[in-house]
Structure formats: structure tokens, C-alpha cells
C-alpha angles and dihedrals in degrees: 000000000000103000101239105232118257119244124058094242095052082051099053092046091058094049094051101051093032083071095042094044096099093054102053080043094055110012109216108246123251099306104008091081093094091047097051097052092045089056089055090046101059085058125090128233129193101250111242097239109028096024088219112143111270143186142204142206128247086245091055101050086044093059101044077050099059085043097052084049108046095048089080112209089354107065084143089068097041090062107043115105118263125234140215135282112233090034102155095010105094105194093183077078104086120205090254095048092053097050091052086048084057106042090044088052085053094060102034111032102166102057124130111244086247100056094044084056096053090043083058100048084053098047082049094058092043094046121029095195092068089073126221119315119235124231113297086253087060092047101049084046092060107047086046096057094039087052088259089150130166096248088221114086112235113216106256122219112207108214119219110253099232100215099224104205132185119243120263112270105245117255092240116155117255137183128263126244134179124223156178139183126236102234141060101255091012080125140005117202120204145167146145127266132196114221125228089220121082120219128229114238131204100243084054096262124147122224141177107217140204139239127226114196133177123196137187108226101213100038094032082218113154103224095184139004125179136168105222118168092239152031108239136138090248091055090048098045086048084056100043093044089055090045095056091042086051095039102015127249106314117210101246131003123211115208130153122252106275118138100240092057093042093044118135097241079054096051104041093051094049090052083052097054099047087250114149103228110210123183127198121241115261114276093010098103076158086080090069090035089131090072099030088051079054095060093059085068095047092047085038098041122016101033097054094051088069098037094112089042091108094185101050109167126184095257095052095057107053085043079062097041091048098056093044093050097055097030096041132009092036083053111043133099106268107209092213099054093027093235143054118292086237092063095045090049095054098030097051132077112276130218085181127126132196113274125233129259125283081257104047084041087057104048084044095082099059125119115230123230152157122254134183117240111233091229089199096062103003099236127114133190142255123185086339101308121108134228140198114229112206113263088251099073096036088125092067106119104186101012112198101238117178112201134169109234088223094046107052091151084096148012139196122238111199143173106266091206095054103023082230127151114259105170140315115258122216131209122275112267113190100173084067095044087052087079090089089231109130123165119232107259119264106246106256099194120055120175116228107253139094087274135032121252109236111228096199098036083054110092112211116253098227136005088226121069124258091247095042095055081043095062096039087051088055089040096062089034091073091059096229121142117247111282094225132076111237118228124233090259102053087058099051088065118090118240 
């Protein structure tokens, strides 16, 4: 099963283009344009949170369309939704209340949020200055994001994450269509394909590789080819980055449903990119005929040309393949579009965009999750490696980190509200950490005002809580007499 993404807006996102999809693949022709999104809105779609079935109107297609569009070579981020504009600043907070919450922390760390809340309503009514105190739920958000956390550690249950499949689509028979779509980079094919020929390793092995193609479906223009020694996501990430460098970013992909082409690290980039991610039904390869039909030229004509070639090694080969693939195969006469599939690339209409840089490909294919921050060290892990997170975001809880399970040398932290990049984390190296030197930590709370309240330099009003004071004045306020017996040496003690 495709991993759906994590956040709500990266899930939106991928419904949403997953439906309009078609249309930036194939744009509707003057007038066609209203058919074609009343078509898509009498269907119904899983919706990304709750998974019931939903539907949508044609105005609203249309307007998620003209939005795709017009984003250029970014449709992902177009239809994201959008959120709000004061998110995390909590203006019911005013700048005295905040500096009583702090100062009040200071004192009593290890008080619950509810009690700290109730500690502030009483503190309100004592002291109007202090303004009016937000709901308890206000009030808990806000410590925790300023770094306002209970000192004692509360035992954590990790749930069981129920993997909710599909099932499984019948094996029915079905008929068998060809087909074809109308723009250049309307639809990339790939696969993998095992050779018939063995190479030659270093270390006197020998293997038996692989071969990654991608191929445009109108043009048949094969827009990378690569031996690797395995199928694996990474391999496949390394070859599709290098086909959308060498084409440009296409508008939807159709693969079958191996692991290494469905893995997380896969979908979620393709969502990133903008980039449609079919998969054929189970037991129909002709779905993907285009490319299988393509392996019959490299076993019938590249292979054999390097059948007396004893000593083949990996390198050799895709030197070999690269240079029949450009020289050959891209510019020879195809029987079935009456010309090469170079001339109908350049010469058709294209749906393509500009691809990214080598760096923002690669951090592409990464797979996005929540981790927990160690408080006592700031660092948090990742397939059993361990990071340290800057000082500076040292009150994130639960930080969004995306990663790629082959390339741990390095991780991305973002925003998981905005899906944007914040830094890159490094692995934890604790030779370097052993010279003693630490900086002083940057100050994470700030009151609102033309100068800074110093915590330490404030002395504390009373010895005894708000609340506390609050119920012993009402106390005495009823008249009645303690409801305890002293005892003689109690007495004894002066007041």
C-alpha cells in the first residue's frame, strides 16, 4: 500500500492534485475545459483525513486547476492549504500575563499545567494588572512551545500504529487497450530489468545488474537508462533524479508495485515534485507495455554487441548503454510515431517544468516523520543514529525531521505546519563534544515590550501561591474559627 504523506496539508495537497492531475497532463482543449471538470466532479474521492467518501464541485476543481497551473513549476505548493496567520502567536497572552507565567515557572517547575493555570486565575483576581487568563488549553500550548515544561518526566506509552490497508484489488480479467497521451511529459513510464549478461567487480564477483529506464510515453524517448547491482529505492531515486535533471519534471509517473518504486522516501518526493504517481493493477505488466516492449531492444540489440567482451564491468556497460541510447535508439526512426523519439520530444507540445537543482532532488526523496527531542542533550534519533538538534530549537516537542533510510550523514529538520526547510542536522559526534567548550544558551522567552524582563533580577511577590492565599482570604472571610485543635506547642511559638 502507497504510504499516505503526514501532515494534513501534505495530504490535501496530494488529493487534490491527484484529481487534477489528468488535466495539467493533458490540458482540455478550448471549450472542453467545463466537460471535462464536471466529469471529475461526479466522481467520488476518500477524503485525506477521515478517508469517507467525498465529493467536490466543478468550481471548485476549476479553481484548484487555475491554481496548479498558474504555480509554474511549483503546483504542490499552490495547493497546499493555506494557514493562518497568527498560527503560534497567541495574542489572547498579553505581555503581563506572560511575564507572571514565567516568573511563576521559575519558582515552581514542577508544577502540573493545571495547576499553573489555576495559580494564574488566582493571581488575576488578586492582581488586576496581570489581565485576564485564557482557557487552561491556551495556556499548556504556550509553555510548551516557549520550553515551559513539567521538570518530572512522565512515562510515555508508545501506541501501535494499526496499519489500515486497502484490500487487495480482485484478479478479474479485464480487456486490453492501447494508449497514448497527448503531451510531451504528460507521462513517464519506468521499471527495472534484469540483464541477461553478468559484470565483472572489483573484488572478482560476479553479478548479474539491473537496469533502471524511464520513458516518455508520447515521444518513446528514453530520457535515462543506468546498470545498478540492485533494486532498491535509493537506486531508483539516484536514476530518476538524473532523468528529470537531463528532461525536466514530468506531470505523473506509472510504475508497477515493487517496493523499491512505492517506498516512502518515493511517494512522498513525487508528491513533492508535483509529480502524479500511478501504479499498475496487480498481474497486468501490459499496463506499463511501453517500457517492457523497450527491453526487448536493449536484450536484441545492446547486449549482444558486447557478447564477446569476456571482462564486462558495471562501468563499461552503462558507458555502452549511454552512448546507445543517445546516439541510437533516441534517434532512430520509431515504426509506430513515424519519426525519432528525439524529433517528436522537441517538436510536440510540452506539459514539462524545470527541474530542481542535484541538492533540492536529493533532498526530494526523503520520507517525513515525528521525532521526540531528548531534553537532557537536545538531540533525537533516527534509525538508530542520533542527532543534535541547534539550541535554538531546543522547545520543539515533537520536531518534523525528513530523512532518507540509505543517506543517514545527514537529515532535514522542517516546520510541520509549512512543510518548509529549517536546517540540516548532523550526526552526534561525541569525540568533538568531549573538549569541555559549551555556548551559553540563546534566551527562548522574551516578554513583548521595549526591554526584556529579567527572570532572575525579579524578586517573587509571596512565599505562598496565588491560589493558595486566595483560599485562606476566603477562608477567613467566612468568620468561622479554624477547624483544627492547636496543640500546646504551637502555642508556645511566637507569631
Amino acid at each position: 500500500m502507497i504510504r499516505p504523506p503526514t501532515s494534513r496539508r501534505a495530504r490535501w495537497a496530494c488529493l487534490r492534485l491527484q484529481i487534477i492531475g489528468p488535466l495539467l497532463a493533458a490540458p482540455p482543449k478550448s471549450g472542453e475545459l467545463r466537460e471535462r471538470l464536471e466529469e471529475l466532479a461526479r466522481g467520488s474521492y476518500l477524503h485525506p483525513v477521515t478517508s469517507a467518501p467525498t465529493r467536490f464541485g466543478a468550481s471548485t476543481l476549476e479553481r484548484w486547476y487555475y491554481q496548479a497551473r498558474n504555480a509554474g513549476d511549483d503546483p504542490v505548493s499552490a495547493l497546499e492549504r493555506r494557514g493562518r496567520s497568527d498560527a503560534g502567536q497567541q495574542p489572547s497572552l498579553g505581555a503581563a500575563l506572560r511575564r507572571a507565567m514565567e516568573l511563576q515557572y521559575r519558582e515552581h517547575p514542577r508544577w502540573s499545567y493545571q495547576l499553573h493555570h489555576d495559580n494564574l486565575v488566582a493571581l488575576a483576581e488578586l492582581d488586576p494588572e496581570v489581565g485576564t487568563v485564557p482557557s487552561y488549553t491556551t495556556v499548556r500550548r504556550y509553555m510548551k512551545r516557549n520550553g515551559l515544561l513539567k521538570l518530572r518526566k512522565k512515562k510515555r506509552v508508545r501506541g501501535e500504529h494499526l496499519d489500515a490497508s486497502d484490500p487487495s484489488v480482485p484478479n478479474v480479467p479485464r480487456e486490453m487497450r492501447s494508449f497514448e497521451v497527448e503531451h510531451v511529459h504528460g507521462l513517464w513510464h519506468s521499471d527495472f530489468h534484469e540483464g541477461s549478461r553478468k559484470v565483472l567487480l572489483p573484488s572478482g564477483e560476479w553479478r548479474t545488474p539491473v537496469l533502471l529506464g524511464v520513458l516518455d510515453d508520447y515521444s518513446r524517448l528514453a530520457c535515462h537508462l543506468q546498470w545498478y547491482l540492485s533494486e532498491s529505492s535509493e537506486t531508483f531515486a539516484h536514476g530518476l533524479s538524473q532523468a528529470l535533471q537531463k528532461r525536466g519534471l514530468c506531470r505523473s509517473l506509472i510504475t508497477d508495485n515493487g517496493k523499491a518504486l512505492t517506498a516512502t522516501e518515493v511517494e512522498e518526493g513525487l508528491t513533492r515534485l508535483g509529480i502524479v504517481h500511478w501504479t499498475t493493477l496487480p498481474y497486468t505488466p501490459e499496463q506499463n507495455a511501453k517500457i517492457e516492449s523497450f527491453w526487448t531492444q536493449v536484450e536484441g540489440r545492446l547486449l549482444p554487441m558486447l557478447e564477446n567482451h569476456a571482462e564486462l564491468t558495471l562501468e563499461l556497460l552503462n558507458r555502452a548503454t549511454s552512448a546507445w541510447v543517445e546516439l541510437e535508439y533516441n534517434r532512430s526512426r520509431h515504426d509506430e510515431i513515424g519519426m525519432s523519439p528525439l524529433e517528436r520530444f522537441q517538436s510536440g507540445a510540452s506539459v514539462g517544468r524545470n527541474a530542481p537543482s542535484s541538492e533540492e532532488l536529493r533532498r526530494v526523496f526523503r520520507r517525513e516523520e515525528q521525532r521526540t527531542q531528548r531534553r537532557s542533550d537536545g538531540t533525537l534519533s533516527v534509525q538508530g543514529v542520533r542527532f543534535e538538534i541547534p539550541s535554538r530549537y531546543r522547545t520543539l516537542l515533537r520536531p518534523t525531521v525528513r530523512y532518507a533510510q540509505w543517506d543517514l550523514s545527514t537529515i532535514d529538520l522542517v516546520d510541520s505546519r509549512t512543510g518548509r526547510w529549517l536546517c540540516g542536522l548532523l550526526p552526534l559526534d561525541r569525540q568533538q563534544n568531549a573538549d569541555g567548550r559549551r555556548s551559553a544558551l540563546e534566551p527562548v522567552y522574551e516578554p513583548s515590550g521595549d526591554e526584556p524582563v529579567a527572570v532572575a533580577d525579579t524578586a517573587p511577590r509571596s512565599s505562598i501561591a496565588p491560589l493558595l492565599r486566595k483560599l485562606m482570604a476566603d477562608y477567613a472571610a467566612t468568620g468561622l474559627p479554624p477547624a483544627y485543635v492547636p496543640h500546646a506547642t504551637e502555642l508556645e511559638k511566637p507569631e
